[in-house]
C-alpha positions as CSV (number, residue, x, y, z in Angstrom):
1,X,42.2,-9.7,-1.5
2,X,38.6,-10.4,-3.7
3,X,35.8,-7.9,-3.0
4,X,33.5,-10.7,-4.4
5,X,33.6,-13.7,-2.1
6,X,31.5,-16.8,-3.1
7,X,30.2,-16.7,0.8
8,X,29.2,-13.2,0.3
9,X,27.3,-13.8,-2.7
10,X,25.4,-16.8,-0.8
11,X,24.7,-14.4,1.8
12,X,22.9,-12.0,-0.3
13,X,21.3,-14.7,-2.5
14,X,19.3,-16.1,0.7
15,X,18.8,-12.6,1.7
16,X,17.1,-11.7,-1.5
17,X,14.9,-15.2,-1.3
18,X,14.2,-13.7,2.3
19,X,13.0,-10.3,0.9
20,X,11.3,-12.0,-1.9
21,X,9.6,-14.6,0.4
22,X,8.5,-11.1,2.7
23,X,6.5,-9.0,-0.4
24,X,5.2,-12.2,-1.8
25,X,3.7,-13.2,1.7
26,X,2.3,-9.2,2.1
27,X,1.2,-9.4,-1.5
28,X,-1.0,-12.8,-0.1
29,X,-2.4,-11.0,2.9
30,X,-3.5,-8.2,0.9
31,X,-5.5,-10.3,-1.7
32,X,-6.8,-12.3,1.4
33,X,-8.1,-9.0,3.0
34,X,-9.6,-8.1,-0.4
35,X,-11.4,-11.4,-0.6
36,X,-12.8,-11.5,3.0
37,X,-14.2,-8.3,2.1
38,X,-15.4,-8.9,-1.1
39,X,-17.3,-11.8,0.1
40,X,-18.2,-9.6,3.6
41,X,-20.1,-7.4,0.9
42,X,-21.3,-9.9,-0.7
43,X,-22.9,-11.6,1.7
44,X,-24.1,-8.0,3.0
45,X,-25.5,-7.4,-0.4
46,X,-27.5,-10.9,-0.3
47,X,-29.4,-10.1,3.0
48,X,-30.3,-6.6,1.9
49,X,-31.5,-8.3,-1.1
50,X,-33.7,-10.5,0.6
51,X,-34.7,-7.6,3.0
52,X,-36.0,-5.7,0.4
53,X,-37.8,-8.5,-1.6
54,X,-39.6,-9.4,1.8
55,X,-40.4,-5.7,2.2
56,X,-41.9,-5.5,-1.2
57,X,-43.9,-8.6,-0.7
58,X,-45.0,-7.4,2.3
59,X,-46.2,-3.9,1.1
60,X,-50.0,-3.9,1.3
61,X,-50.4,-1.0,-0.8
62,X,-48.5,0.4,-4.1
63,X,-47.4,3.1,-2.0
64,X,-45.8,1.4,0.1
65,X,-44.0,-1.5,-2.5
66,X,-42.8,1.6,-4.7
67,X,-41.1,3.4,-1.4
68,X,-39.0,0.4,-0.4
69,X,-36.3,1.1,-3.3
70,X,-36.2,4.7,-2.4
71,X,-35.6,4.0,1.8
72,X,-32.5,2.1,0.3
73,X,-30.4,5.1,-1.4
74,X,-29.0,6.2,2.1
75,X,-27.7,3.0,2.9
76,X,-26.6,1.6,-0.2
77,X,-24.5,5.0,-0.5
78,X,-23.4,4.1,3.6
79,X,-22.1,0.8,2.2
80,X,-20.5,2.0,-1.0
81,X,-18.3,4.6,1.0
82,X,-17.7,1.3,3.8
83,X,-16.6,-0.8,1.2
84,X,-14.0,1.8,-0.5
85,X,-13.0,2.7,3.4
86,X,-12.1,-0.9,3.6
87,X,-10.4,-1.1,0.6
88,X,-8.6,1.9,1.0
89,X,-6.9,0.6,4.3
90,X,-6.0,-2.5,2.5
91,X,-4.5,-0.8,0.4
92,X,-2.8,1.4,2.3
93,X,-1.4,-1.2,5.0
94,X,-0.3,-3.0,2.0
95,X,1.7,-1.2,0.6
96,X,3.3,0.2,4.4
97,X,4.4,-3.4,4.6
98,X,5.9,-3.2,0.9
99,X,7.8,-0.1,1.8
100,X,9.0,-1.8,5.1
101,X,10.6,-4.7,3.0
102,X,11.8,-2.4,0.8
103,X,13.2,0.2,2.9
104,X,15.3,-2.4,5.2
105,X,16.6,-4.0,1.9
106,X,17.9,-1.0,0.6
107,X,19.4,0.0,3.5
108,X,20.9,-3.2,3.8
109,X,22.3,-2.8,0.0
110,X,23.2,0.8,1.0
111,X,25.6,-0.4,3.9
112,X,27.1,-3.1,1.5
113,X,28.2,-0.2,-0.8
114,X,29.4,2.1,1.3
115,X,31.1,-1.1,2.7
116,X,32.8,-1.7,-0.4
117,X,33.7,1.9,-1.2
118,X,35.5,2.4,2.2
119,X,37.0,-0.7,1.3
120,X,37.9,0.4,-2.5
121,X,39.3,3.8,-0.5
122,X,41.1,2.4,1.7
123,X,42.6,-0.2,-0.7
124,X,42.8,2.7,-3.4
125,X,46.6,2.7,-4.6
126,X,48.5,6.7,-4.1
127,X,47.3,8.6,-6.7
128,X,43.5,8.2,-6.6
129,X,42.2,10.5,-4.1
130,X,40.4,12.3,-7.1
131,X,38.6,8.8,-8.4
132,X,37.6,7.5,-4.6
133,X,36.6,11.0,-4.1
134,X,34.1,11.0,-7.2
135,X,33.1,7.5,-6.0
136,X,32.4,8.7,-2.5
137,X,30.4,11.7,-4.0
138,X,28.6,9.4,-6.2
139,X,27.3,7.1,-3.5
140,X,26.3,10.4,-1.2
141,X,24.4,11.7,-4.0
142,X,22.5,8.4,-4.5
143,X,21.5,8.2,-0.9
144,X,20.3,11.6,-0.8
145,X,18.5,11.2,-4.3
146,X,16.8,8.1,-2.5
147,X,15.8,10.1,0.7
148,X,14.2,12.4,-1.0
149,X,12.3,10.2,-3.2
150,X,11.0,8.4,-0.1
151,X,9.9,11.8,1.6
152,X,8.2,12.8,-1.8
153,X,6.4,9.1,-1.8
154,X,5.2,9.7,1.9
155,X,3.8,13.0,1.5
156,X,2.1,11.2,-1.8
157,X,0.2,9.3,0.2
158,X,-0.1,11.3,3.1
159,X,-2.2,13.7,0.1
160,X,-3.9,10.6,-1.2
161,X,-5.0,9.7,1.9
162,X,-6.3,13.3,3.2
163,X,-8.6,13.3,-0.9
164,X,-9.8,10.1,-0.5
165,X,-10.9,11.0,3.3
166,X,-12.5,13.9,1.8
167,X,-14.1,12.7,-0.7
168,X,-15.6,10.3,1.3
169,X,-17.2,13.1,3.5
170,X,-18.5,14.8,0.4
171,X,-20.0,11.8,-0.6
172,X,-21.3,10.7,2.5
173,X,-23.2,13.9,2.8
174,X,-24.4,14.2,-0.7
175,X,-25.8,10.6,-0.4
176,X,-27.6,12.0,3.0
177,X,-29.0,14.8,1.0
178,X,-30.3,12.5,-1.9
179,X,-31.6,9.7,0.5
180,X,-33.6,12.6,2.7
């Protein structure tokens, strides 16, 4: 009996084109997001633009033409904090898709080992216990390493999520405080 089929190497193949096919599609979406906003602030930045040129034009006093920058501050800050908000949450739901793909491939790849270890136990001529056992061990002690590793990258961005959150509020109010 062969452990290495040629149908179970076409299997995987087209499952990692399937896999690949996935993060290259999320990696697309992402960069789409990112352009839609870009050009959302863009054309946002435009019509402020021509807000205040009209607003300086129509000052009828030097008073009034030198306060029109300074109205601005509040909500140029309001804008800068919207736009990394947005591009935060891209971000973000970007890479939760990545680690979707991710985490059903290697738990795919984890069953196909453990698959082939019970199969290499069971096959294992009498004698062996010690070498499956070590194999076995081996295999436990990669998927726990991996767990962990995944609960240390969640609370990552769990963190990076909660500072950037914060520092938005910080900013938010300092640019409140500046613009009054």
């Amino acid at each position: 009996m062969s452990f290495f089929a040629p149908d179970q190497f076409a299997i995987a193949h087209k499952a990692n084109l399937a896999n690949l096919f996935a993060l290259t599609n999320t990696a697309f979406e992402g960069f789409q997001k990112l352009a839609e906003l870009n050009l959302q602030a863009a054309k946002l930045t435009l019509a402020e633009s021509q807000d205040r040129i009209q607003g300086v034009l129509a000052g009828k006093d030097l008073r009034e033409v030198v306060a029109v920058p300074g109205s601005l501050a509040q909500p140029a800050a309001d804008k800068a904090i919207w736009y990394a908000r947005h591009l935060n949450d891209i971000a973000s739901s970007t890479q939760a898709e990545f680690a979707k793909v991710v985490e059903a491939q290697y738990q795919q790849y984890s069953s196909n080992v453990q698959a082939f270890v019970d199969n290499v136990v069971k096959n294992a001529p009498a004698g062996s216990e010690a070498a499956t056992a070590v194999l076995q061990a081996a295999v436990a002690a990669t998927n726990g390493t991996y767990d962990a590793v995944q609960k240390v990258a969640k609370q990552a961005a769990e963190v990076a999520k909660t500072n950037f959150d914060a520092a938005n509020a910080v900013a938010s109010g300092a640019a409140k405080r500046a613009a009054a």
